[in-house]
N, CA, C and O of each residue as an XYZ file, in Angstrom:
916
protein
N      58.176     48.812     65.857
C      56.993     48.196     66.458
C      57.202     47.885     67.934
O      56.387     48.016     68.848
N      58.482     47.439     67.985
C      58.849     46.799     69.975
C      59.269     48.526     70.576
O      59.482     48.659     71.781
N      59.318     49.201     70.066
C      59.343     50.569     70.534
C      57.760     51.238     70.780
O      57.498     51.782     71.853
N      56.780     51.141     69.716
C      55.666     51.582     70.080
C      54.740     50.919     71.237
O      53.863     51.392     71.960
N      55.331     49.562     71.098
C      54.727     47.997     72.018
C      55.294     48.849     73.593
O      54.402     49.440     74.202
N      56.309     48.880     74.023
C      56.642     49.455     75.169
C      56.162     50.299     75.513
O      55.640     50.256     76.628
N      56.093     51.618     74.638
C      55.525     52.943     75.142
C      53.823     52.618     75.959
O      53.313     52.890     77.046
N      53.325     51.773     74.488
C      51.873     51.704     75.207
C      52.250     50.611     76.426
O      51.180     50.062     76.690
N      52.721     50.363     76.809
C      52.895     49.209     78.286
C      53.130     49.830     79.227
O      52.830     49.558     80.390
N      53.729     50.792     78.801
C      54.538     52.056     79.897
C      53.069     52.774     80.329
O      52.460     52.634     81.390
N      52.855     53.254     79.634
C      51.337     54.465     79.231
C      50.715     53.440     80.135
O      50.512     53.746     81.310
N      50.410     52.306     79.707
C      49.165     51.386     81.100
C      49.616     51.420     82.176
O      48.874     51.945     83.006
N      50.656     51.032     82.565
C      51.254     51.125     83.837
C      51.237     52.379     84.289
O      51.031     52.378     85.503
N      51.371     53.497     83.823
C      51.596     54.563     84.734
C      49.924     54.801     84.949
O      49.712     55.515     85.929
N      48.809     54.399     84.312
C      47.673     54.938     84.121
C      46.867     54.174     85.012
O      45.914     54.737     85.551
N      47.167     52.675     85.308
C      47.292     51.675     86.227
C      47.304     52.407     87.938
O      46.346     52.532     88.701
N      48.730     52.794     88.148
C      49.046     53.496     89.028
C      48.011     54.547     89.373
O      47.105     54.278     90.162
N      48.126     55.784     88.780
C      47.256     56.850     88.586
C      46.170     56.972     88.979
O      45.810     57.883     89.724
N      45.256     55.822     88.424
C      43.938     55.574     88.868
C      43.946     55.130     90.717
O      43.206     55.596     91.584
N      45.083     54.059     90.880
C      45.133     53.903     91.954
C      45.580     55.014     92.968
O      45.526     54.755     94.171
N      45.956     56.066     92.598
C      46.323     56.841     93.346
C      45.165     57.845     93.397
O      45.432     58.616     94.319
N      44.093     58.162     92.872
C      43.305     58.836     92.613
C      41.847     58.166     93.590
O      40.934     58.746     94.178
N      42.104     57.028     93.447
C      40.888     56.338     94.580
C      41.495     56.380     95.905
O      40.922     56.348     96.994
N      42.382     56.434     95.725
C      43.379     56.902     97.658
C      42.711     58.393     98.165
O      42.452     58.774     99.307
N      42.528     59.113     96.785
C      41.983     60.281     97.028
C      42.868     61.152     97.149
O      42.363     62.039     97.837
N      44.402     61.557     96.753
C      45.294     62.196     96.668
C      46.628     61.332     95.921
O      47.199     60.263     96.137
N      46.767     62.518     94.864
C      47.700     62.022     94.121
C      49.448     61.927     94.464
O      50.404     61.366     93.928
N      49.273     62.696     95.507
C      50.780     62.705     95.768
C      51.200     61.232     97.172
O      52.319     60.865     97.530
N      49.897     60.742     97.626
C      50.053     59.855     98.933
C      51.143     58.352     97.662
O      50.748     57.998     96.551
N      52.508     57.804     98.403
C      52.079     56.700     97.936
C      51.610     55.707     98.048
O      51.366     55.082     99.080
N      51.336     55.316     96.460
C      50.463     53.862     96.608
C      51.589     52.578     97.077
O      52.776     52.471     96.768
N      50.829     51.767     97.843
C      51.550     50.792     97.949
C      51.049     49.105     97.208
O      50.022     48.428     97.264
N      52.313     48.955     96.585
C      52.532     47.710     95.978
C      51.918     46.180     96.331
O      52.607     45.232     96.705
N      50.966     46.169     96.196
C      50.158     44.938     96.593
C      51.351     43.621     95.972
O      51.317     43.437     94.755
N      52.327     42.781     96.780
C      53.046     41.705     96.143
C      53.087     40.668     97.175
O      53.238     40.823     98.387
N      52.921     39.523     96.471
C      53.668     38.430     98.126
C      54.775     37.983     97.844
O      55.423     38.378     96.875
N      55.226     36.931     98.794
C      56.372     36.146     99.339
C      56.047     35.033     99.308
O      55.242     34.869    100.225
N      56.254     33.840     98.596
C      56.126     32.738     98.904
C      57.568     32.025     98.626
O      58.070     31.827     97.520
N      58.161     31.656    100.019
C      59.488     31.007    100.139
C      59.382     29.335     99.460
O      60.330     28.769     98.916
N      58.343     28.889     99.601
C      58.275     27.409     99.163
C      59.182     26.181    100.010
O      59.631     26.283    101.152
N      59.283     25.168     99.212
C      60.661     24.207     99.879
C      61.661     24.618     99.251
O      61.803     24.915     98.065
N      62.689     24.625    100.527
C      63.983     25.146    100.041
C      64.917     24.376     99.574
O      65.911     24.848     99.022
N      64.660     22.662     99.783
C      65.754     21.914     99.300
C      66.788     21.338    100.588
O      67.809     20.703    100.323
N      66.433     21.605    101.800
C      66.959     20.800    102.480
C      67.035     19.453    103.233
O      66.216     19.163    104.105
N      67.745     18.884    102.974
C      67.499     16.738    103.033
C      66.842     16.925    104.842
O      65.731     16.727    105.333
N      68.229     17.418    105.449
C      67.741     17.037    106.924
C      68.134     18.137    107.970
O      69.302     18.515    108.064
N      67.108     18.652    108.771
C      66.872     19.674    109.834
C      68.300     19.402    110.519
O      68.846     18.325    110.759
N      68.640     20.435    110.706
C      70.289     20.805    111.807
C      69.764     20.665    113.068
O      68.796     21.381    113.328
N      70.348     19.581    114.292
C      69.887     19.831    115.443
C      69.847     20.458    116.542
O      70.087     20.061    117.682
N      69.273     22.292    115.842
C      69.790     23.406    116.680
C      68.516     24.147    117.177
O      67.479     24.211    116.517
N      68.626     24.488    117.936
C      67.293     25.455    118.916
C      67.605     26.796    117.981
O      68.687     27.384    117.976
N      66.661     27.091    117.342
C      67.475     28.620    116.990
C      66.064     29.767    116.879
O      64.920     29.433    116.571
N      66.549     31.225    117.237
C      65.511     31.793    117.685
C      65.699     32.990    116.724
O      66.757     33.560    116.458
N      64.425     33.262    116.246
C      64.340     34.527    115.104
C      63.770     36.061    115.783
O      62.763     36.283    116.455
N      64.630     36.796    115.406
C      64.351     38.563    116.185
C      64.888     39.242    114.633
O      65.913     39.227    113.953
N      63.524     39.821    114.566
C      63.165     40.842    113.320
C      62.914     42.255    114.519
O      61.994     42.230    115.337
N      64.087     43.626    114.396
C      64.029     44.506    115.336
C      62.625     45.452    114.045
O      62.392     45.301    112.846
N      62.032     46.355    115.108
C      60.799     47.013    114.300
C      61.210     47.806    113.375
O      60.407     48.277    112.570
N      63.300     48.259    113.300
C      63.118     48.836    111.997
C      63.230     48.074    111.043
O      63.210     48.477    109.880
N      63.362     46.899    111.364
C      63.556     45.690    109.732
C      61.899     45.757    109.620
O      61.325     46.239    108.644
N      61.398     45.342    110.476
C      59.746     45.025    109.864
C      58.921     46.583    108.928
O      58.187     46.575    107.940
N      59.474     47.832    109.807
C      59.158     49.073    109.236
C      59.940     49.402    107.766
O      59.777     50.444    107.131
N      60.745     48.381    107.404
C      61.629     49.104    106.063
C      60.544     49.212    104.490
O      59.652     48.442    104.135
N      60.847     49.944    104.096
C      59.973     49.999    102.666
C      60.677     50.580    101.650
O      61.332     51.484    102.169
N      60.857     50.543    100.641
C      61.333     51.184     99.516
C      60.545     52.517     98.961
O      59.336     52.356     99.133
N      60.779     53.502     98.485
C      59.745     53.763     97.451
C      60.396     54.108     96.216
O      61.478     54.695     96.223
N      59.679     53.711     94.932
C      59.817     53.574     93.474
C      59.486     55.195     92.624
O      58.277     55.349     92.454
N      60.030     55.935     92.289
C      58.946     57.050     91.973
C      58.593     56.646     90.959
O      59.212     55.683     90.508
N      57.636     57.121     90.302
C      56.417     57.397     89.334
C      56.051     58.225     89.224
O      56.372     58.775     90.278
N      55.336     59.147     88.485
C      54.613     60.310     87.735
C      53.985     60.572     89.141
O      53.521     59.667     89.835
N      54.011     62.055     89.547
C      52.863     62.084     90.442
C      52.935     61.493     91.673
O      51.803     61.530     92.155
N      53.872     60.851     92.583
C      54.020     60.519     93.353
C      55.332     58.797     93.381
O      56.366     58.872     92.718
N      55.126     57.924     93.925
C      55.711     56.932     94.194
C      55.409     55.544     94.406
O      54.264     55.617     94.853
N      55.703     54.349     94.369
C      55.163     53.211     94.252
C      56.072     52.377     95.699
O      57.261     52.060     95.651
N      55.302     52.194     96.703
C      55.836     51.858     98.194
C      55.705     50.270     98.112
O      54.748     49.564     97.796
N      57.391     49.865     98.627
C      57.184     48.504     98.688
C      57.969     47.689     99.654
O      59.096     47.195     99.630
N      56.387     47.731    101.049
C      56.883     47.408    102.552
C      57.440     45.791    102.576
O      56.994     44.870    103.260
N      58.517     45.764    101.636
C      59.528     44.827    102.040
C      59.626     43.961    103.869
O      59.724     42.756    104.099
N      59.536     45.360    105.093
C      59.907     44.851    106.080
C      58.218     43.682    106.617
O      58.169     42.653    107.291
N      57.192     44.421    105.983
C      56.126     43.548    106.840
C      55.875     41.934    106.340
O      55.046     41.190    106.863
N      56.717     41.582    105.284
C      56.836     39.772    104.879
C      58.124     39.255    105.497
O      58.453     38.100    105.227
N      59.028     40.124    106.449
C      60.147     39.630    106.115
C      60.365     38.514    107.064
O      61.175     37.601    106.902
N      59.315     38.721    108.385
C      59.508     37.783    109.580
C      58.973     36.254    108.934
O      59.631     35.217    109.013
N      57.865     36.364    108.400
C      57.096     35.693    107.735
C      57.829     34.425    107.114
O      57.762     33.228    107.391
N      58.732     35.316    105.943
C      58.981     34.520    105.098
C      60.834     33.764    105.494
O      61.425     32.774    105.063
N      61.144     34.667    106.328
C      62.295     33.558    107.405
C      61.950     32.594    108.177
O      62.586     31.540    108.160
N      60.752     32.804    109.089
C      60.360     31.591    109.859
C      59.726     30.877    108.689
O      59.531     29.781    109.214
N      59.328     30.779    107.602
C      58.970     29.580    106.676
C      60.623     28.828    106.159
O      60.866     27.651    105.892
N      61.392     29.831    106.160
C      62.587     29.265    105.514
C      63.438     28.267    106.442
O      63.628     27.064    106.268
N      63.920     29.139    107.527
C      64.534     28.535    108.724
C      63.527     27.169    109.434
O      64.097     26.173    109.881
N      62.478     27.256    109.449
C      61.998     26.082    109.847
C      61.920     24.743    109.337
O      61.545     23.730    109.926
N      62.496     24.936    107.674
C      63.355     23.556    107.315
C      65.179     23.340    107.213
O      65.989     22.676    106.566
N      65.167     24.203    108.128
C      66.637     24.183    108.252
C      66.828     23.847    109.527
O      67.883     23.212    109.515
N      66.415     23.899    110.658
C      66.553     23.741    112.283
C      65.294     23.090    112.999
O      64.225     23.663    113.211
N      65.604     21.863    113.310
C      64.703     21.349    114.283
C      63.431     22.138    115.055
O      62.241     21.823    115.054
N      64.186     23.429    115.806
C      63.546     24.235    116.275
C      63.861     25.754    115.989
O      64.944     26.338    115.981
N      62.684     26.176    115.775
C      62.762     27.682    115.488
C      61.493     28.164    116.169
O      60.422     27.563    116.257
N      61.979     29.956    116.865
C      60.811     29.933    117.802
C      61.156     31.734    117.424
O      62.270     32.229    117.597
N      59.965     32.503    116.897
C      60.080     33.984    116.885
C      60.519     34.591    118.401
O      60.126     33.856    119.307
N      61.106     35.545    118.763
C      61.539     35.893    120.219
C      61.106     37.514    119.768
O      61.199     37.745    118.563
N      60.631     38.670    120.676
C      60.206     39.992    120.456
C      60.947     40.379    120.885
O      60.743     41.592    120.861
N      62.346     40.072    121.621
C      63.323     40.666    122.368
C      64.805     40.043    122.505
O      65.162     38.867    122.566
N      65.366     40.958    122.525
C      67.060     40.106    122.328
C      67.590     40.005    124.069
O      68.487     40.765    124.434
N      66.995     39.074    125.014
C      67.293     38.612    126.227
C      66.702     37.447    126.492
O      66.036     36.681    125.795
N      67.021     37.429    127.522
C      66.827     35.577    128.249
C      66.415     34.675    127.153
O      65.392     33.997    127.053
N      67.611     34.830    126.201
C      67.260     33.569    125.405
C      68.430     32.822    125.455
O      69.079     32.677    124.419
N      69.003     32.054    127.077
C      69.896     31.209    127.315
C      69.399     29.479    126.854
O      70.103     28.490    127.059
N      67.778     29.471    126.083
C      67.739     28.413    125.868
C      67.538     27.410    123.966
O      67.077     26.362    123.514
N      68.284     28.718    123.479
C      68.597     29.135    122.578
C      70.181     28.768    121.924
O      71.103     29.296    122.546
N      70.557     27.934    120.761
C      72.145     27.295    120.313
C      72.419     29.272    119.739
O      73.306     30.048    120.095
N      71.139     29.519    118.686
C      71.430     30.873    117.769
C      70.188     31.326    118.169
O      69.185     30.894    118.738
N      70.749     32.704    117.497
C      69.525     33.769    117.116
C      69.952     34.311    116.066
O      71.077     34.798    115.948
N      69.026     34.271    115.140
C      68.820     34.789    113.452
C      68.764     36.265    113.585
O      68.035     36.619    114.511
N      69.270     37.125    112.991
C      68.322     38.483    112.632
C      68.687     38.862    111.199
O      69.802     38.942    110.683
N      67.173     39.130    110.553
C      67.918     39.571    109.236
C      67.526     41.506    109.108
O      66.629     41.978    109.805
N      68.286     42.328    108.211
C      68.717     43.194    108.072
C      68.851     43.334    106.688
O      69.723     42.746    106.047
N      67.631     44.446    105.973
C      67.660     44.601    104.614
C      68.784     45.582    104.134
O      68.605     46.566    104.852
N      69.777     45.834    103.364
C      71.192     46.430    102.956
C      70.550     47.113    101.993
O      70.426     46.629    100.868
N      70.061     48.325    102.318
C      69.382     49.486    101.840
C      70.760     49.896    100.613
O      70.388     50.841     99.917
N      72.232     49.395    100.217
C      72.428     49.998     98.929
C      72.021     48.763     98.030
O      72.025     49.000     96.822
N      71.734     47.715     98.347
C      71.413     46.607     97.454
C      69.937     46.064     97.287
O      69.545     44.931     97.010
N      69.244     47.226     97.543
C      67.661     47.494     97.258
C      67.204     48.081     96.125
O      68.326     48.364     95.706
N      66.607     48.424     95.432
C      65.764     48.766     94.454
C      64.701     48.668     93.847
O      64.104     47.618     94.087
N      64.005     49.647     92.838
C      63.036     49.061     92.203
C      63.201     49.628     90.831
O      62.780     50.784     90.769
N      63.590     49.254     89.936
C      63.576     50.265     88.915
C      62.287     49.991     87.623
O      62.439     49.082     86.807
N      61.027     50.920     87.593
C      60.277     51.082     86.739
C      60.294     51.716     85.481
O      60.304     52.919     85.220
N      60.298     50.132     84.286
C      61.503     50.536     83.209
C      59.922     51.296     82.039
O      59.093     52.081     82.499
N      59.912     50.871     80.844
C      58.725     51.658     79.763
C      58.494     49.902     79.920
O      57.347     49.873     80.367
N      58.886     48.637     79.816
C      58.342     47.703     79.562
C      57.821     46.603     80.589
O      56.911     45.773     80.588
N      58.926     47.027     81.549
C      59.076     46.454     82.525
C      59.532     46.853     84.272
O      59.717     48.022     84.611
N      59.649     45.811     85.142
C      59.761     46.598     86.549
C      61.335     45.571     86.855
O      61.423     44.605     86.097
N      62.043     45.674     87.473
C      62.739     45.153     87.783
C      63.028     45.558     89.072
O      63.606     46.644     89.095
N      62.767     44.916     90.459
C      63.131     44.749     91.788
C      64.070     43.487     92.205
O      64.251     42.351     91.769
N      64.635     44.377     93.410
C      66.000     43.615     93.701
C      66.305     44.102     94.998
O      66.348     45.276     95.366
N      66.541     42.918     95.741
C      66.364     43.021     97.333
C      67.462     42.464     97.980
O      67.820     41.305     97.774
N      68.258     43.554     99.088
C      69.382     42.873     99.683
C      68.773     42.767    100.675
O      67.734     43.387    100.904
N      69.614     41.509    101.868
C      69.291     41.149    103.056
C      70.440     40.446    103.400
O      70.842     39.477    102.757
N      71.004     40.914    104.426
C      71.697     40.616    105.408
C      70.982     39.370    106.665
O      69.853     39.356    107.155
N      71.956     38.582    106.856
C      71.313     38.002    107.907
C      72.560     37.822    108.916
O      73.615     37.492    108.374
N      72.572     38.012    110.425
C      73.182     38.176    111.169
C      72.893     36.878    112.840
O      72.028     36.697    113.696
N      74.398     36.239    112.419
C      73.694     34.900    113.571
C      74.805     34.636    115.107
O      75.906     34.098    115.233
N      74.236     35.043    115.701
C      74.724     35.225    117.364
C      74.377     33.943    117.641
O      73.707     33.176    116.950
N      75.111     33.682    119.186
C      75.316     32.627    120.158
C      76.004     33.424    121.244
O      76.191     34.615    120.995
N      76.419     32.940    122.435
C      76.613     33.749    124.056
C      77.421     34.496    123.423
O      77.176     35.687    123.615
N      78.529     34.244    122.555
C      79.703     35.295    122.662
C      79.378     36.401    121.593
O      80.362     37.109    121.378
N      78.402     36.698    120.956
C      77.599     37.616    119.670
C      77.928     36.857    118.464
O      78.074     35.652    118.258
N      78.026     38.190    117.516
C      77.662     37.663    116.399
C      78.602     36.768    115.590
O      79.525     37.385    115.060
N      78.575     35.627    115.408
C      80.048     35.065    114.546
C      79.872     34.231    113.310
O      80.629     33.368    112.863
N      78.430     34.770    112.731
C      78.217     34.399    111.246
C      77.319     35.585    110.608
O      76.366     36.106    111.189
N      77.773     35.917    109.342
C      76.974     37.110    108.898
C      77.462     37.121    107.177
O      78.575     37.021    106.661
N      75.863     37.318    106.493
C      76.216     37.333    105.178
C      75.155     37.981    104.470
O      74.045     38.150    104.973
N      75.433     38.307    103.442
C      74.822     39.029    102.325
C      73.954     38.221    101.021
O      74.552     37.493    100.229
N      72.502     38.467    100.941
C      71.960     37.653     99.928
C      71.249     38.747     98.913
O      70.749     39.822     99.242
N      71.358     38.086     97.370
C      70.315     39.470     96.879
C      69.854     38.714     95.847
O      70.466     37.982     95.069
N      68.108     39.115     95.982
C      67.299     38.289     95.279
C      66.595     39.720     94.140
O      66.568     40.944     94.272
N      66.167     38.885     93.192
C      65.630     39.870     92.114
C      65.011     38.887     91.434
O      65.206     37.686     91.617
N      63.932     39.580     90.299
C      63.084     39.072     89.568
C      62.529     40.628     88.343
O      62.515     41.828     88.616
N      62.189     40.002     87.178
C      62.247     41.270     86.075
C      60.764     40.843     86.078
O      60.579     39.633     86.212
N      59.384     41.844     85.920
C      58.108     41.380     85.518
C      57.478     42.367     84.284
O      58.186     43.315     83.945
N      56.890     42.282     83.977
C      55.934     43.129     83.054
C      55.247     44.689     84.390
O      55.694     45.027     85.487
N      54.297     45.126     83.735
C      54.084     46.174     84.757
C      52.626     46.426     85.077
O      52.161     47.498     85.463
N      51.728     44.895     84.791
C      50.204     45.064     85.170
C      50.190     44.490     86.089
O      50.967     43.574     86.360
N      49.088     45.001     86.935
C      48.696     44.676     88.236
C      48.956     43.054     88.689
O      49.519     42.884     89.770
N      48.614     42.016     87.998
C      48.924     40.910     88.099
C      50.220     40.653     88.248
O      50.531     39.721     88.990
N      51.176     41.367     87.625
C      52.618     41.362     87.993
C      53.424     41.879     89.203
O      54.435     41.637     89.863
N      52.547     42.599     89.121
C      53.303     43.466     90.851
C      53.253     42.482     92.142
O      54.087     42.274     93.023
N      51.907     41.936     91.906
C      51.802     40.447     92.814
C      53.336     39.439     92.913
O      53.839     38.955     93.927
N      53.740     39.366     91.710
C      54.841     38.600     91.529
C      56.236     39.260     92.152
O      57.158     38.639     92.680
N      56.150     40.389     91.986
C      57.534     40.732     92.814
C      57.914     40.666     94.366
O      58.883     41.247     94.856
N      57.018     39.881     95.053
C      57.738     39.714     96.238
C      58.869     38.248     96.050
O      59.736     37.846     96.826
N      58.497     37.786     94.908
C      59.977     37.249     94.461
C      61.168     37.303     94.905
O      61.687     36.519     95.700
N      61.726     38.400     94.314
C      62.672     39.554     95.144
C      63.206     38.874     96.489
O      64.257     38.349     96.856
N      62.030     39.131     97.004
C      62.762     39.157     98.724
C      62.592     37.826     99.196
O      63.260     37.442    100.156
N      61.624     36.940     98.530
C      61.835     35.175     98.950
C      62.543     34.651     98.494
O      62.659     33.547     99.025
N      63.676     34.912     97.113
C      64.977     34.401     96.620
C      65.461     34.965     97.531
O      65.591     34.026     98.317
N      65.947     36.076     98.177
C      67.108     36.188     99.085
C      67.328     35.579    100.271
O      68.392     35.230    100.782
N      65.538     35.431    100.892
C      65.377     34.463    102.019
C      65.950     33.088    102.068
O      66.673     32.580    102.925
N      65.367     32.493    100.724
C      66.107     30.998    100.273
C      67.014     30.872    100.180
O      67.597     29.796    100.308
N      67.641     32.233     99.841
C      69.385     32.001     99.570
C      70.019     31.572    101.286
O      70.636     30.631    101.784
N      69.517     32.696    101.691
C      70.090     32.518    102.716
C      69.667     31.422    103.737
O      70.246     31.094    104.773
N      68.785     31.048    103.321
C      68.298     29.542    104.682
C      69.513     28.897    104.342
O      70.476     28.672    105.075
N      69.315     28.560    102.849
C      70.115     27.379    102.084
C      71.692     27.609    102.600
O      72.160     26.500    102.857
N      72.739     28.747    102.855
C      73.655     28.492    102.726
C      73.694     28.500    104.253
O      74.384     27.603    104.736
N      73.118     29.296    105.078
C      73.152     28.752    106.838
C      73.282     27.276    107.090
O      74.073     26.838    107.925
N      72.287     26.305    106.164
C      72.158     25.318    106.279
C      73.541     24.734    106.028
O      74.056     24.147    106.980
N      74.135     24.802    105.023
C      75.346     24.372    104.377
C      76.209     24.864    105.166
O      77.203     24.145    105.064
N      76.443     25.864    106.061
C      77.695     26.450    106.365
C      77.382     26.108    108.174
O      78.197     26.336    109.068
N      76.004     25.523    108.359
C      75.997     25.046    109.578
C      76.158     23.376    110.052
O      76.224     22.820    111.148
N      76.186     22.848    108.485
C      76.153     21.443    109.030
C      77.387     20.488    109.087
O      77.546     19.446    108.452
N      78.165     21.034    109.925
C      79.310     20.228    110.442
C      79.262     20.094    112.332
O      78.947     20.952    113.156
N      79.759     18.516    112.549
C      79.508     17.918    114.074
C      80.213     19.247    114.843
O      79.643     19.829    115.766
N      81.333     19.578    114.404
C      81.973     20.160    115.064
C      81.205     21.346    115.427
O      81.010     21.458    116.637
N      80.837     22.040    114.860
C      79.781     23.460    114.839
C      78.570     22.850    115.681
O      78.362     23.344    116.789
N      78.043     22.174    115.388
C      76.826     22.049    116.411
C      77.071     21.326    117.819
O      76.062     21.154    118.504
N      78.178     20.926    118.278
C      78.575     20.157    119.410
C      79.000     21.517    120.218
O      78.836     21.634    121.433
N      79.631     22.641    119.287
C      80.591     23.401    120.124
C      78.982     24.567    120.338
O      79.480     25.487    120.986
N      77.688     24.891    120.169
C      76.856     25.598    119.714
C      76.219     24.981    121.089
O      76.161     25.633    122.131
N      75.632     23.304    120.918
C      74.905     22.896    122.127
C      75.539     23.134    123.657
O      74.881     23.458    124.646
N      76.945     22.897    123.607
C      77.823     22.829    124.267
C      77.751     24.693    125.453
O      77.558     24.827    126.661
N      77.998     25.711    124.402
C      77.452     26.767    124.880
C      75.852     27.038    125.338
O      75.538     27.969    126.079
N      75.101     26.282    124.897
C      73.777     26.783    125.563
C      73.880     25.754    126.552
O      73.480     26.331    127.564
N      74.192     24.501    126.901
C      73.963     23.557    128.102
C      74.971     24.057    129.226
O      74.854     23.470    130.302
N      76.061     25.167    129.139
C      76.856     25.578    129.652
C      76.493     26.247    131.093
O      75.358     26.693    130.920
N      76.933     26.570    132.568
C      75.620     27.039    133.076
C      77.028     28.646    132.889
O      77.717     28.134    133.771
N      77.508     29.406    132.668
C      78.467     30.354    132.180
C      77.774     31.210    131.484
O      76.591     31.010    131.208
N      78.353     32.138    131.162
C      78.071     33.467    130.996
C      76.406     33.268    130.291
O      76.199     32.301    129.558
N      75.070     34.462    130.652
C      74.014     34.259    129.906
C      74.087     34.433    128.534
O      75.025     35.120    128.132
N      73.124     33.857    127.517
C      73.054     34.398    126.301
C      72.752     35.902    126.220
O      71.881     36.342    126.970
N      73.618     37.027    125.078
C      73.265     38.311    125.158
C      71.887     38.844    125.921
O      70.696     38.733    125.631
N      72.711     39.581    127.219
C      71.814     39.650    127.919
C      71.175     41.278    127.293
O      70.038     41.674    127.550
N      72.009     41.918    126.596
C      71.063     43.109    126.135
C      71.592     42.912    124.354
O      72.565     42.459    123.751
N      69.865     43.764    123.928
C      70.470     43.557    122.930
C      71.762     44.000    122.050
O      72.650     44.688    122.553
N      71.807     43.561    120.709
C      73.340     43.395    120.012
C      72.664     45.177    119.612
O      71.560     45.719    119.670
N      74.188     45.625    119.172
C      74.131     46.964    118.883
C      74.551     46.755    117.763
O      74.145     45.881    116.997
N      75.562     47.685    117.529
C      75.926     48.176    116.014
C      76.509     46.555    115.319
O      76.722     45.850    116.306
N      76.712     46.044    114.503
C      77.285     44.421    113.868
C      78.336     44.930    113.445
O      78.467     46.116    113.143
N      79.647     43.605    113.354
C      80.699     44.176    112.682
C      80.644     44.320    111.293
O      79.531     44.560    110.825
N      81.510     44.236    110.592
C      81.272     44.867    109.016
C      81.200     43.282    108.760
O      81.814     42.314    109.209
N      79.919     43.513    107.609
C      79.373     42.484    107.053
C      80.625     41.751    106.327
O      81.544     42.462    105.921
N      80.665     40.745    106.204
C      81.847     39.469    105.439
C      81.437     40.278    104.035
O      80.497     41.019    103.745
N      82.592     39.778    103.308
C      82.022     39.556    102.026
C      81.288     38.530    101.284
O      81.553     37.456    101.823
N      80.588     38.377    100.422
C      79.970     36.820    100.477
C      79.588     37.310     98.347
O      79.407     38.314     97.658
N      79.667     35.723     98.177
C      78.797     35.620     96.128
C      77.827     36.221     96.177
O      77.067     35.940     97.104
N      77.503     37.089     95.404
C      75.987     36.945     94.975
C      74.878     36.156     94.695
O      74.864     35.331     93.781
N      73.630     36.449     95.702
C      73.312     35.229     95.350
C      71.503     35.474     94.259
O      70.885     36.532     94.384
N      71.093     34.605     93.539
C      70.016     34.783     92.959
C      68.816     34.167     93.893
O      67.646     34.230     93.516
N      64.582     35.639     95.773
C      63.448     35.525     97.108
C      62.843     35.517     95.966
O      61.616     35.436     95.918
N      53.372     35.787    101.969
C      52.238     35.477    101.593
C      50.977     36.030    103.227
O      50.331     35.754    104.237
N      51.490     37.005    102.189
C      50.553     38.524    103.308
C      49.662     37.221    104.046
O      48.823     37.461    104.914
């Protein structure tokens, strides 16, 4: 019976899809995944007293997955929530947080955030009962001398496979966001770290990266961790 129960769940979902791909007006275009992001409160008592500035480069905002399916693929533009749902996160973690479109003259600046989705710790896998997505993200945190904090978060969530559910999987990528506010927060709140942080931006010495950062060093290792158009 939980064998015939799946098949027909499977059968809606792909038929689900199908239709949607058929009002696009070509079956091979893919459809893309209507889901949000809602980061929520993350759980932090009290804001770090750091200026810190967020740069999402256009290939993080351009990143997307695609899922195949019968007939084409199921697209899921991961990069266009991602600015979104960091400046909701980071802004209960830091006094000040301010989006920047460019990695210069930001000498008035302790950090700069960038996060970076880890395309082998991405997925979507569309099962007969179910969908299961799972989202890596890197986040990478500079001050004058570059980058000298960097870690790995990966968020996931398992749903059913009707339209109402697909909504739910930007899950995914707002657990990884949370993960990662939460442990910046934790791994930023010592006197010593923020004295030696203000200390470099009130400095009048070398500018903050005056061009932007290029290639990052190899990501740390870090736990695994368990992420509104």
């Amino acid at each position: 019976m939980r064998m015939k129960g799946d098949l027909i769940s499977l059968i809606s979902v792909i038929f689900i899809l199908l239709v949607g791909m058929a009002m696009t007006g070509c079956a091979t275009t893919p459809l893309r995944a209507q889901f949000k992001t809602e980061v929520g409160v993350i759980g932090i008592s009290k804001k770090l007293p750091l200026k810190a500035a967020l740069y999402v480069s256009d290939t993080t905002k351009a990143y997307s997955f695609n899922a195949p399916i019968p007939l084409g693929s199921l697209e899921y533009h991961f990069g266009e929530h991602i600015e979104r749902a960091s400046f909701t996160a980071f802004s209960q973690v830091f006094e000040e947080i301010s989006v920047v479109r460019e990695m210069r003259n930001l000498d008035q600046f302790d950090i700069v955030i960038e996060p970076e989705f880890v395309k082998e710790k991405t997925r979507v896998n569309i099962g007969l009962s179910k969908i299961e997505v799972t989202v890596g993200l890197a986040y990478h945190v500079s001050d004058r001398d570059g980058v000298f904090w960097q870690n790995v978060f990966v968020g996931d969530v398992t749903t059913g496979g009707h339209r109402t559910d697909i909504m739910k999987q930007g899950e995914a990528l707002s657990k990884a966001v949370k993960e990662g506010a939460l442990q910046m927060g934790r791994d930023f709140n010592s006197e010593t770290i923020i004295n030696r942080l203000y200390a470099k931006r009130t400095s009048p010495s070398t500018p903050m990266l005056k061009e932007k950062i290029g290639a990052f060093p190899e990501i740390l290792p870090a736990p695994k961790s368990d992420v509104d158009e």
